[in-house]
C-alpha positions as CSV (number, residue, x, y, z in Angstrom):
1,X,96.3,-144.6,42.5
2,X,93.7,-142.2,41.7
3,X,89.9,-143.5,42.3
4,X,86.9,-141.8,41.0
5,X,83.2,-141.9,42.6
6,X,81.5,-145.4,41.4
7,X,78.4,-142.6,40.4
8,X,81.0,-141.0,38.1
9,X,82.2,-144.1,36.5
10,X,80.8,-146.6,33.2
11,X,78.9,-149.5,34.9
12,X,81.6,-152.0,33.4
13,X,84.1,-150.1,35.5
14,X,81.9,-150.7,38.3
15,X,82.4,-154.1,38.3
16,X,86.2,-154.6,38.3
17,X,86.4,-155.1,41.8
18,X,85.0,-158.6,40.8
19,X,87.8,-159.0,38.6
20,X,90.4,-157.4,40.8
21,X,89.6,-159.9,43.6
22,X,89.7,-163.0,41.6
23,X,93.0,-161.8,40.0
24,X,95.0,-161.5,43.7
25,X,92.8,-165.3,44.9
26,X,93.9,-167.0,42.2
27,X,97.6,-165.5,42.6
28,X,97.5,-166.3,46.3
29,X,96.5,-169.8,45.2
30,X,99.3,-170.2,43.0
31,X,101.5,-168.5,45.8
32,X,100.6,-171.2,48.5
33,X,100.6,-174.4,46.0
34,X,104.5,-173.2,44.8
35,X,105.0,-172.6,48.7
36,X,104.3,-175.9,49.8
37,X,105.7,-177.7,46.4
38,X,108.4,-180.4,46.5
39,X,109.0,-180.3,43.1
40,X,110.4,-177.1,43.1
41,X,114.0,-175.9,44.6
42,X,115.1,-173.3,46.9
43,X,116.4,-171.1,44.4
44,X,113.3,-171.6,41.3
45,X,110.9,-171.4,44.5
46,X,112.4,-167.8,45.2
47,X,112.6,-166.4,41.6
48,X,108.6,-167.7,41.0
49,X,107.9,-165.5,44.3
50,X,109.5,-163.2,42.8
51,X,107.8,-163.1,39.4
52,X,104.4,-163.4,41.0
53,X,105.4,-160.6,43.5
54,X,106.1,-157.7,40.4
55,X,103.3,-159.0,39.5
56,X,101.0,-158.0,42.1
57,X,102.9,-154.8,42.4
58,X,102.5,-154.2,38.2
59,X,98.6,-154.5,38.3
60,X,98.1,-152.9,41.6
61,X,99.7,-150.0,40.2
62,X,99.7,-150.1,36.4
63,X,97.0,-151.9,35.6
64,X,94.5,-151.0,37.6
65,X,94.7,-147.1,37.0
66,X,94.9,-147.8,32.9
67,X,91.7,-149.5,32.9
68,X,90.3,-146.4,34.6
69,X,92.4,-143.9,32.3
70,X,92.9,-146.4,29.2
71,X,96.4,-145.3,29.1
72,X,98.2,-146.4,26.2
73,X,101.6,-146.5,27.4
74,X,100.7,-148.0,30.8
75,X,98.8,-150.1,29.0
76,X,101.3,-152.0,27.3
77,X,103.7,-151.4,29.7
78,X,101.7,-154.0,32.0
79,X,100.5,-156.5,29.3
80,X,104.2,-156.9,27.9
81,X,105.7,-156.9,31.8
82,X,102.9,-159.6,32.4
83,X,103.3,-162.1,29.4
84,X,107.0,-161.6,30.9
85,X,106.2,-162.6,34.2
86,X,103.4,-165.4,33.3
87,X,106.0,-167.3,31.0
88,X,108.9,-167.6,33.4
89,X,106.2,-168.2,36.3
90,X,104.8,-171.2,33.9
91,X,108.7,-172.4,33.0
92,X,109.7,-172.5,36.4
93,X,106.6,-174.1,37.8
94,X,103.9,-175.5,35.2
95,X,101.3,-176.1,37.1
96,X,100.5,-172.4,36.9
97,X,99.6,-172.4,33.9
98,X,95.5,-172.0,34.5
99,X,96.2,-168.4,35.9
100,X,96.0,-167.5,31.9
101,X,92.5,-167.3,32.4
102,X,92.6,-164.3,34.6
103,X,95.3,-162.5,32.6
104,X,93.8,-163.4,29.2
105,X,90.4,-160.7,29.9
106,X,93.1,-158.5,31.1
107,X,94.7,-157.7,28.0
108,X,91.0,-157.3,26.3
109,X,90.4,-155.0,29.0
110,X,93.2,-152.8,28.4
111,X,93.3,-153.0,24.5
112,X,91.8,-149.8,22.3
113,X,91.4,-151.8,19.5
114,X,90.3,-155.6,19.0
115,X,93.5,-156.0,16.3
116,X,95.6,-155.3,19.5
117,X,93.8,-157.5,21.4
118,X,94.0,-160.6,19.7
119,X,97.8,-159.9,18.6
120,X,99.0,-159.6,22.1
121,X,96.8,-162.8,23.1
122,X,98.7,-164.9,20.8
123,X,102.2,-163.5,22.1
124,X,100.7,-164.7,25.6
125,X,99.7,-168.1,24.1
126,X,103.1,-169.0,22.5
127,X,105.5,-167.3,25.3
128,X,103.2,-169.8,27.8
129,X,103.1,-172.5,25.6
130,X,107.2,-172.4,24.7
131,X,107.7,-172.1,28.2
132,X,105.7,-175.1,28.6
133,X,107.9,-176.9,26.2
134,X,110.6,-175.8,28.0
135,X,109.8,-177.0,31.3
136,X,109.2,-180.5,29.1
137,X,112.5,-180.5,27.9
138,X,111.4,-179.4,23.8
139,X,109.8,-183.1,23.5
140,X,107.4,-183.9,20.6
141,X,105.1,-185.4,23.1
142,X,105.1,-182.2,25.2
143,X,104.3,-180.2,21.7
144,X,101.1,-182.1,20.8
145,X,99.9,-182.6,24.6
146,X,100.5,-178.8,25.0
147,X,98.6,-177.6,21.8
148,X,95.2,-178.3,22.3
149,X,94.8,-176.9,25.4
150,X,96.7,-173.5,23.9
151,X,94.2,-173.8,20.9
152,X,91.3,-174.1,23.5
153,X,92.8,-171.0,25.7
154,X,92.9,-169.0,22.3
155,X,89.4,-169.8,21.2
156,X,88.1,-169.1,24.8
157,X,90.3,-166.1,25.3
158,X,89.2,-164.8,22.3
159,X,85.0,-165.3,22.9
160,X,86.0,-163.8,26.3
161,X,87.7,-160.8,25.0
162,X,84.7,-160.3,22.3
163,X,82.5,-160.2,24.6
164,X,84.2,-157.8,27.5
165,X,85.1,-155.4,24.3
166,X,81.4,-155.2,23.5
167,X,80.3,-154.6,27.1
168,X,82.6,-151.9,27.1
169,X,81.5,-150.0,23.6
170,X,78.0,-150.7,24.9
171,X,79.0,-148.8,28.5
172,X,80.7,-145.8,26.8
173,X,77.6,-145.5,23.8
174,X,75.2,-145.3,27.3
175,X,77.4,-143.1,29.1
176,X,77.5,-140.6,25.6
177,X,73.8,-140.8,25.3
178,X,73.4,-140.0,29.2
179,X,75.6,-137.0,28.3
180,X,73.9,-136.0,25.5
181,X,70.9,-135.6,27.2
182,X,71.9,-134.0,30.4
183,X,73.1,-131.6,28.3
184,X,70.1,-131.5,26.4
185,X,68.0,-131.5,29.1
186,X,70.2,-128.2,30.7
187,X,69.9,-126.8,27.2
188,X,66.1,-127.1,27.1
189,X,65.9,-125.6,31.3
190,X,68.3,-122.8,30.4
191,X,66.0,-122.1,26.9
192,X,62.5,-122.1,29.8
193,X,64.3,-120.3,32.2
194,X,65.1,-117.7,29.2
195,X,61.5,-117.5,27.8
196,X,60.0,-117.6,31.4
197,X,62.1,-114.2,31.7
198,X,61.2,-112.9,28.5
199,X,57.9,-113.2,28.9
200,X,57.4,-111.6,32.5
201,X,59.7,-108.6,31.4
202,X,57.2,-108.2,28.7
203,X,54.0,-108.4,31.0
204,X,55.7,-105.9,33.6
205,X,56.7,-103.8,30.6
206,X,52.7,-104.2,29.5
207,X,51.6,-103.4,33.0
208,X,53.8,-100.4,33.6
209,X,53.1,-99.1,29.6
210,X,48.8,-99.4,30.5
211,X,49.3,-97.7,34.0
212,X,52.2,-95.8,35.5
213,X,53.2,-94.5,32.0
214,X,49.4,-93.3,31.0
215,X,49.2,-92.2,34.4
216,X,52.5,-89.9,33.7
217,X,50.9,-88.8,30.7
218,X,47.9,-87.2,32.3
219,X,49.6,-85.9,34.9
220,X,52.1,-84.0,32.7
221,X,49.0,-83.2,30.2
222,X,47.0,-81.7,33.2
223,X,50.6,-80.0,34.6
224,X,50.9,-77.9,31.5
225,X,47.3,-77.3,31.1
226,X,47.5,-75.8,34.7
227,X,50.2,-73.5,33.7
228,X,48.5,-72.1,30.6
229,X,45.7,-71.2,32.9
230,X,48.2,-69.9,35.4
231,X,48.9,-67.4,33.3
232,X,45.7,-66.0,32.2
233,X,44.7,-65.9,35.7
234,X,42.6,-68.6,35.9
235,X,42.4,-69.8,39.2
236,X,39.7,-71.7,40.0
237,X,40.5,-73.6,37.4
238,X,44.4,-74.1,38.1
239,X,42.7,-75.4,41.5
240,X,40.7,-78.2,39.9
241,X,43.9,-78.9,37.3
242,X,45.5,-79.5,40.7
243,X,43.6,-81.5,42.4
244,X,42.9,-83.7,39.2
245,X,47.1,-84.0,39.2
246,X,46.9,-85.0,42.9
247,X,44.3,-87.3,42.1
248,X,46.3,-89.6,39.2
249,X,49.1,-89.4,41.5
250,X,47.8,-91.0,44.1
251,X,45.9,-93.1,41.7
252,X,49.5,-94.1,39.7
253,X,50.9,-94.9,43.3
254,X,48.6,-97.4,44.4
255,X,49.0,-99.4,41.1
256,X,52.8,-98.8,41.5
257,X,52.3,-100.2,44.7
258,X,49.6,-102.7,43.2
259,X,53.0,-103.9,40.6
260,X,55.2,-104.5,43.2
261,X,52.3,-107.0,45.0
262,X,50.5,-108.7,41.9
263,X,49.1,-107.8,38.9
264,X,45.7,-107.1,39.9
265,X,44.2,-103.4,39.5
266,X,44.0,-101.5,42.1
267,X,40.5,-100.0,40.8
268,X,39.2,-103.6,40.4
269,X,40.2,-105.3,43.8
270,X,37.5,-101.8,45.1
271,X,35.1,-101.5,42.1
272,X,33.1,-103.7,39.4
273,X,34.3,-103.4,36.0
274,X,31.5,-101.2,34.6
275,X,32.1,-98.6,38.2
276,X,35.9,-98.7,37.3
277,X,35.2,-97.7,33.2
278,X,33.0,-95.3,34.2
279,X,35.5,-93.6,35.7
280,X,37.9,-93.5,33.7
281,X,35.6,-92.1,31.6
282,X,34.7,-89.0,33.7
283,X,38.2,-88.5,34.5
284,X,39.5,-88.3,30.9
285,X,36.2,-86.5,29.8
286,X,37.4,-83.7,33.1
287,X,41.2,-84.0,31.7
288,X,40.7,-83.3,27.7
289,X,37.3,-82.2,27.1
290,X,36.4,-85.3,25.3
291,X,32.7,-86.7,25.4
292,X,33.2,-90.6,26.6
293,X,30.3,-92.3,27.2
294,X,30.1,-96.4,28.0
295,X,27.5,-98.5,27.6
296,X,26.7,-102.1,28.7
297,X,24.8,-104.2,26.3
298,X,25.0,-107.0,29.0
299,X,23.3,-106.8,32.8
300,X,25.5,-105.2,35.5
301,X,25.8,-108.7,37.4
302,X,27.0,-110.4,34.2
303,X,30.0,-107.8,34.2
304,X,30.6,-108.1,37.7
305,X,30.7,-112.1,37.2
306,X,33.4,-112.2,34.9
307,X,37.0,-113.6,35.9
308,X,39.2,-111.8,37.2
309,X,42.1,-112.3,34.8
310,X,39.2,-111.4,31.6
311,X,38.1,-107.7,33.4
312,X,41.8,-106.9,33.6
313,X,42.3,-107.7,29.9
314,X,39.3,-105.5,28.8
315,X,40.2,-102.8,31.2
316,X,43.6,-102.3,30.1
317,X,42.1,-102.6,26.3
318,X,39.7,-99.7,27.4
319,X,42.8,-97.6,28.8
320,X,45.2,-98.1,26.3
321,X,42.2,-97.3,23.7
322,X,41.9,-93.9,25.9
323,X,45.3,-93.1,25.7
324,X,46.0,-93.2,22.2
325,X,42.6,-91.1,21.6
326,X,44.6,-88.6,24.1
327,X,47.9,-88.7,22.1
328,X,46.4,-89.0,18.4
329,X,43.4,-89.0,17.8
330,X,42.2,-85.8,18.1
331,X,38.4,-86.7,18.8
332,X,35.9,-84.9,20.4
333,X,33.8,-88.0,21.6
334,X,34.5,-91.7,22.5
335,X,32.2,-94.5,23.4
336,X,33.0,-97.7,25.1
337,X,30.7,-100.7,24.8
338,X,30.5,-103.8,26.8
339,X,29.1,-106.4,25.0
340,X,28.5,-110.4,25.7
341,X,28.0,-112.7,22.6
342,X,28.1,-116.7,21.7
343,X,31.9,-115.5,20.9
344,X,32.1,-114.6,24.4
345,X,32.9,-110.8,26.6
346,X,34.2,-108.2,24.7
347,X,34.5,-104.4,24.0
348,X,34.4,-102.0,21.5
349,X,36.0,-98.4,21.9
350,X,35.0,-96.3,19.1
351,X,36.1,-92.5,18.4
352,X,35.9,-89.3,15.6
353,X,39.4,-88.8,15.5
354,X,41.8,-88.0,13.3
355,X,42.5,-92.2,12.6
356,X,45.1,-94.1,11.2
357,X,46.7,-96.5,8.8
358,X,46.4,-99.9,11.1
359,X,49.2,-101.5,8.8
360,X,51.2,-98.6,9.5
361,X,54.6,-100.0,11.2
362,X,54.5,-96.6,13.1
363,X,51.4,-97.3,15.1
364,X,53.0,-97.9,18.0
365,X,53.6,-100.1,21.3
366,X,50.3,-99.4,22.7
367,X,48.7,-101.6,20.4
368,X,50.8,-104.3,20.1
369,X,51.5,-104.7,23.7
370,X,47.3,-104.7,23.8
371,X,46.9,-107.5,20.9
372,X,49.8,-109.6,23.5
373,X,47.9,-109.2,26.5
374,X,44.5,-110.3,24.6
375,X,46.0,-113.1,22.6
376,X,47.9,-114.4,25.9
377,X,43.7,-114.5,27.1
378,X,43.3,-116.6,23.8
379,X,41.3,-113.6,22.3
380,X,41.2,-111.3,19.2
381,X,41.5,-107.9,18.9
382,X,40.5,-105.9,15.6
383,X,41.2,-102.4,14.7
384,X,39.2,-100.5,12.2
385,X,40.9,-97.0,10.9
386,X,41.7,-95.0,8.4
387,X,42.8,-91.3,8.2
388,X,40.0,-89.2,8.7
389,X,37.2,-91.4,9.8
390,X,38.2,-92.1,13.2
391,X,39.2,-95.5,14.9
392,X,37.2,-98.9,16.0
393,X,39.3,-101.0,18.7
394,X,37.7,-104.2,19.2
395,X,38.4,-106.8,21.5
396,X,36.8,-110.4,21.9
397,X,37.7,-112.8,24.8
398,X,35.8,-115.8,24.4
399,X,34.5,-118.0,27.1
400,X,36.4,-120.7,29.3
401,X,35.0,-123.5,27.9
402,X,35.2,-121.7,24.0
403,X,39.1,-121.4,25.1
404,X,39.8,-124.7,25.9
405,X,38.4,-126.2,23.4
């Protein structure tokens, strides 16, 4: 007989054993009072021995393993071989006859449907009772003495049954909704877990677009301005092409190195803000011959006071704002502002370029992946373009107190 883990199981399977038990006392009961009966011979004493004996054997290992398994076939294999066994037990020795009490939930236990139920309890009912009237010798005494007591055992065989098929709906419509929402509740991790993913591979893929790729860009930008120069003998100036490539190199390694550890700028964890603008500033003004200027229209130790999380935001605004004036624009001057307002920090990069269409589907990642970052801040960003009148980037963080309300 195969038992499962009580965690595993409905709780009205749990509480067999209690049946079980009270099954095999009240058949040991019987067992002892036919034992010790004088009113039984030799030979009827053996065959109810007998009878009780399959029948021990025929739940032990037929019934028991169908009320785990609701079985159909060992299902009514059992309740026929028992209705068997409790009539010729009752026409041999009548004094049996109260064990119906413990077979009676039995054949609730092991029915599907209530029809079958109540069908087969009646077959129990009238094979006991006409074994009763048997025993009596068919009297009309023995009928009418005998029939209340089979209409009582119906009527509380029946409530009985009722109420164990209800407990046992009610189990399996708690054990469907447990299901349903462990499975929900795996659906719902495995849809976090996916998002959580989602949403780091697009920060690393913002982090690496606003640094190692710009950084690749001016490198390569500086490499082939170096080799123009190369060849119209230029020196000096391939020198200082050089050593501008060394320094974004080394630059682009520590923030490679500064991925790998957190998200935190390298240039920020050694410089304020305003130190860190500026520059970038110089350095793209050495790399393109563009005039950037920045400008603070907030005190130094305001700037330097802002969280962390909000001088990364409008750093990377500031550098992704550079890098499209490298690749696009076309200007020949930019101007960063810093600026605090009742709307809280923000900056404003403004150049003469060529400009753009900002609804244009073509503008690019740079852009989007800076409106993510800011929104993710719970700020705005605003860009004002058109061809030929150059480009306005502006980006608004407000303050922590303005953001959580």
């Amino acid at each position: 007989m195969q038992v499962s883990s009580q965690a595993d199981q409905p709780i009205w399977l749990r509480t067999l054993f209690g049946w079980h038990l009270v099954f095999y006392v009240l058949l040991g009961v019987v067992t002892l009072s036919a034992s010790i009966s004088s009113e039984l011979s030799a030979g009827r004493r053996t065959a109810y021995l007998i009878l009780l004996g399959v029948l021990a054997l025929a739940y032990w290992f037929i019934a028991i393993p169908a009320m785990t398994s609701r079985n159909w076939l060992q299902s009514n294999v059992y309740r026929l071989l028992m209705i068997g066994c409790i009539a010729a037990a009752v026409a041999l020795y009548p004094q049996s006859v109260f064990i119906l009490f413990i077979v009676s939930p039995q054949i609730w236990l092991l029915s599907r449907r209530t029809l079958d139920a109540i069908v087969l309890t009646l077959v129990l009912l009238v094979a006991v009772g006409t074994a009763q009237l048997w025993a009596a010798g068919w009297t009309t005494d023995a009928f009418w003495s005998i029939l209340p007591w089979m209409l009582i055992s119906l009527v509380v065989s029946s409530l009985m049954g009722i109420w164990i098929d209800r407990v046992i709906a009610q189990s399996q419509q708690r054990a469907d909704l447990i299901e349903e929402l462990e499975s929900t509740r795996d659906e719902l991790a495995a849809a976090h877990h996916t998002a959580g993913v989602m949403a780091e591979r697009e920060r690393m893929a913002r982090e690496i677009h606003d640094t190692l790729a710009q950084g690749m860009t001016s490198i390569v930008m500086l490499a082939q301005t170096a080799a123009v120069e190369l060849e119209r003998g230029g020196a000096d100036s391939v020198a200082r092409r050089l050593s501008a490539i060394e320094d974004t190199a080394r630059e682009n390694l520590a923030e490679a190195r500064a991925l790998v550890a957190a998200f935190t700028p390298v240039a920020l964890s050694e410089a304020t803000l305003t130190e860190v603008l500026r520059r970038q500033a110089e350095r793209f003004a050495a790399e393109t011959g563009v005039d950037v200027q920045v400008s603070l229209d907030m005190p130094d130790e305001e700037v330097a006071a802002l969280p962390q999380g909000q001088q990364v935001v409008l750093l990377r605004a500031a550098q992704e704002a550079l890098a499209n004036v490298r690749k696009h624009a076309g200007a020949r001057s930019v101007l960063i502002t810093l600026t605090m307002s009742a709307g809280g920090v923000g900056i404003e990069i403004s150049d003469d370029g060529n400009g753009f269409e900002p609804a244009d589907p073509a503008s690019g990642y740079g852009l989007a992946a800076m409106r993510g970052r800011v929104e993710e801040s719970g700020g705005t960003v605003q860009v004002d373009s058109a061809p030929g009148r150059g480009t306005r980037i502006q980006v608004l963080i407000p303050s922590s107190g303005q953001e959580d309300s």
